[in-house]
N, C-alpha and C positions, 0 to 999 in steps of 0.2 A: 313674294309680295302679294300673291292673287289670294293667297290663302287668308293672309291678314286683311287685306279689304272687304274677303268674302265672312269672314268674324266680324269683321267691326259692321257690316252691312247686316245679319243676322242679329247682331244685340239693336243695334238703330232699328230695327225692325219690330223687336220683341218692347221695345222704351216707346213707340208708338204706339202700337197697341195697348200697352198700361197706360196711357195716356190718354186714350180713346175712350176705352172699358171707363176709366177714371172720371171722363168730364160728361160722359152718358147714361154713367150709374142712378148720380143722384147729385146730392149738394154737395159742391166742388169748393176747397181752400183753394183758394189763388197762389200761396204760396205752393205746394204740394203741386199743383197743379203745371206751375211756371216749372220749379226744377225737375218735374218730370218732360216737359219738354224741350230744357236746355239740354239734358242726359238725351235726349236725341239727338239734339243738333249736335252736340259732342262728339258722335258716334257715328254719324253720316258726314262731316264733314273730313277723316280722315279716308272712311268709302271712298268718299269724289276721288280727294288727291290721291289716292293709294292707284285708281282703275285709270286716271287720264295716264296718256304718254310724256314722258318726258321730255322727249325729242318733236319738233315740231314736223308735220306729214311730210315735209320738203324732204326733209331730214331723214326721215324713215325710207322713201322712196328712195333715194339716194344709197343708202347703205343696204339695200336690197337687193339693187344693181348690182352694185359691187361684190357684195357675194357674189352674184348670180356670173358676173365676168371672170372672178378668182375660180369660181368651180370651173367654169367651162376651158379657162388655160390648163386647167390641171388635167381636167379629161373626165371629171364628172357630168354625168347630164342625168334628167326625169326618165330615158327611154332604159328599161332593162336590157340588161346585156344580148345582142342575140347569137345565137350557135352557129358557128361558122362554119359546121360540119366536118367532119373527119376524113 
């Protein structure tokens, strides 16, 4: 998913810039002009939705935990193992 919002964020990126160059040149069509900037907002708008969370922070927090309590029954933890000696 990251890779597609990071595509559609890079063409939104490159639709503004032709946009810019375009209305900074010289004598600008308005028409030309507008669908070079809906072709942004076209392009930035599935960015947004592609990078927001799904799950609302409550929600994330939550399911965090929960791993964090399924590892630690299981006998997983962050500390590496240490040598108990021979």
């Amino acid at each position: 998913m990251r890779t597609y919002s990071l595509m559609f964020a890079l063409i939104s990126l490159i639709m503004l810039v032709m946009f810019s160059i375009y209305v900074l040149r010289g004598p600008v069509d308005p028409l030309i002009a507008a669908g070079l900037f809906v072709s942004f907002l076209a392009c930035a708008a599935p960015t947004l939705l592609l990078l927001k969370p799904f799950d609302p922070p409550e929600e994330l927090r939550r399911r965090a935990e929960a791993r964090r309590e399924r590892a630690r029954q299981r006998g997983f933890t962050d500390d590496p193992p240490r040598d108990q000696g021979s």
